[in-house]
C-alpha positions as a Markdown table, in Angstrom:
| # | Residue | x | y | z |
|---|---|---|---|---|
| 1 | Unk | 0.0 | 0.0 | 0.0 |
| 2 | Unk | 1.5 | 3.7 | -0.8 |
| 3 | Unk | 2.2 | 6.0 | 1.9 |
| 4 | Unk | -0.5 | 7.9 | 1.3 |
| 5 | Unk | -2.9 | 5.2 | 1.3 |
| 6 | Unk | -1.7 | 4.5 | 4.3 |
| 7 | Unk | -1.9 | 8.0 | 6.0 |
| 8 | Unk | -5.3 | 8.5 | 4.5 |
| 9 | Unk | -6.6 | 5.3 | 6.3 |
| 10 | Unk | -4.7 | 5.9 | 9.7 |
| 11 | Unk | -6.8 | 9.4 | 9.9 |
| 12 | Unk | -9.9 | 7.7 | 8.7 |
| 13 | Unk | -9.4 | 5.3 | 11.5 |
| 14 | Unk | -9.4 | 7.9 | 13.9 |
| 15 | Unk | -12.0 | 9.6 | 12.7 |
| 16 | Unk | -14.3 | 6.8 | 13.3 |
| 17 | Unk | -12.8 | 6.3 | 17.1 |
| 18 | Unk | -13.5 | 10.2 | 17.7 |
| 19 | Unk | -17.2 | 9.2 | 16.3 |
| 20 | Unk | -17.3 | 6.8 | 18.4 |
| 21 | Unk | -15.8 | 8.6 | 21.4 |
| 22 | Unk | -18.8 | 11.7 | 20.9 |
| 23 | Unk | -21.8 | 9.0 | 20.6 |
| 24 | Unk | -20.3 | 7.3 | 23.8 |
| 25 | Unk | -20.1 | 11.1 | 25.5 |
| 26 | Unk | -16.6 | 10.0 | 26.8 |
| 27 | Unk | -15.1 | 13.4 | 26.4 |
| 28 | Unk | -17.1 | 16.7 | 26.1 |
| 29 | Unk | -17.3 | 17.3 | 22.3 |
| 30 | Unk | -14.5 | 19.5 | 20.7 |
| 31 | Unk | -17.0 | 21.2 | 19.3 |
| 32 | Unk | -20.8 | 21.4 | 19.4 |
| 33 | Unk | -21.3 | 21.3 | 16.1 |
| 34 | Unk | -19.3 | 18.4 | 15.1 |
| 35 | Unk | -21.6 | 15.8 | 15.6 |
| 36 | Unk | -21.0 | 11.7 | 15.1 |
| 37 | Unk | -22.6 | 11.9 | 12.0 |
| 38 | Unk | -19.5 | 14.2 | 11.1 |
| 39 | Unk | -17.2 | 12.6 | 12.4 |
| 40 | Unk | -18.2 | 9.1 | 10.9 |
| 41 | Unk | -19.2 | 10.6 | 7.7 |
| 42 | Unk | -15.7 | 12.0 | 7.3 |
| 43 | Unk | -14.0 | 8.5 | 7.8 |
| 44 | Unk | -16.0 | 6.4 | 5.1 |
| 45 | Unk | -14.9 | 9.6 | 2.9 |
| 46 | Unk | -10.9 | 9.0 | 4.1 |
| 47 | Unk | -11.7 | 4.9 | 4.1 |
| 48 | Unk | -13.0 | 5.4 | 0.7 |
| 49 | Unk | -10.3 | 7.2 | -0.4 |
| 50 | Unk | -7.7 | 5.1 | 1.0 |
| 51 | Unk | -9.1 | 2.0 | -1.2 |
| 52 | Unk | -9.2 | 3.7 | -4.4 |
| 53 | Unk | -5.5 | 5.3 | -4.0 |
| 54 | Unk | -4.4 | 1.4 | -2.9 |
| 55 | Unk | -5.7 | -0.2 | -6.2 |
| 56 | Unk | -4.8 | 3.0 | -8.4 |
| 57 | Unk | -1.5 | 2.4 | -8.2 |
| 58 | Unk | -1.6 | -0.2 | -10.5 |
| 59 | Unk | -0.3 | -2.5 | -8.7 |
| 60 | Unk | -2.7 | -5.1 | -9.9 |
| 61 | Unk | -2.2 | -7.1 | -13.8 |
């Protein structure tokens, strides 16, 4: 996988944990207006984004 596969899926990753965090109401939210729905809408962008840069590299014959 390319670096910046890689980097895009790590912050996608924690995206979705900070989603997870605010629905849980660990932590006091960093703020009000990012939401879950923000928070886990932004990782399935970064996810999504990490699969297509993976097989664009044509890696694959």
């Amino acid at each position: 996988m390319g670096t910046i596969a890689a980097i895009t899926g790590a912050i996608g990753g924690l995206c979705a944990a900070i989603g997870i965090i605010t629905i849980m109401e660990v932590i006091p939210p960093i703020a009000p207006q990012l939401v879950w729905s923000f928070w886990f809408g932004l990782a399935v962008i970064l996810l999504l984004g990490t699969i297509a840069m993976a097989i664009g590299r044509g890696g694959y014959d």
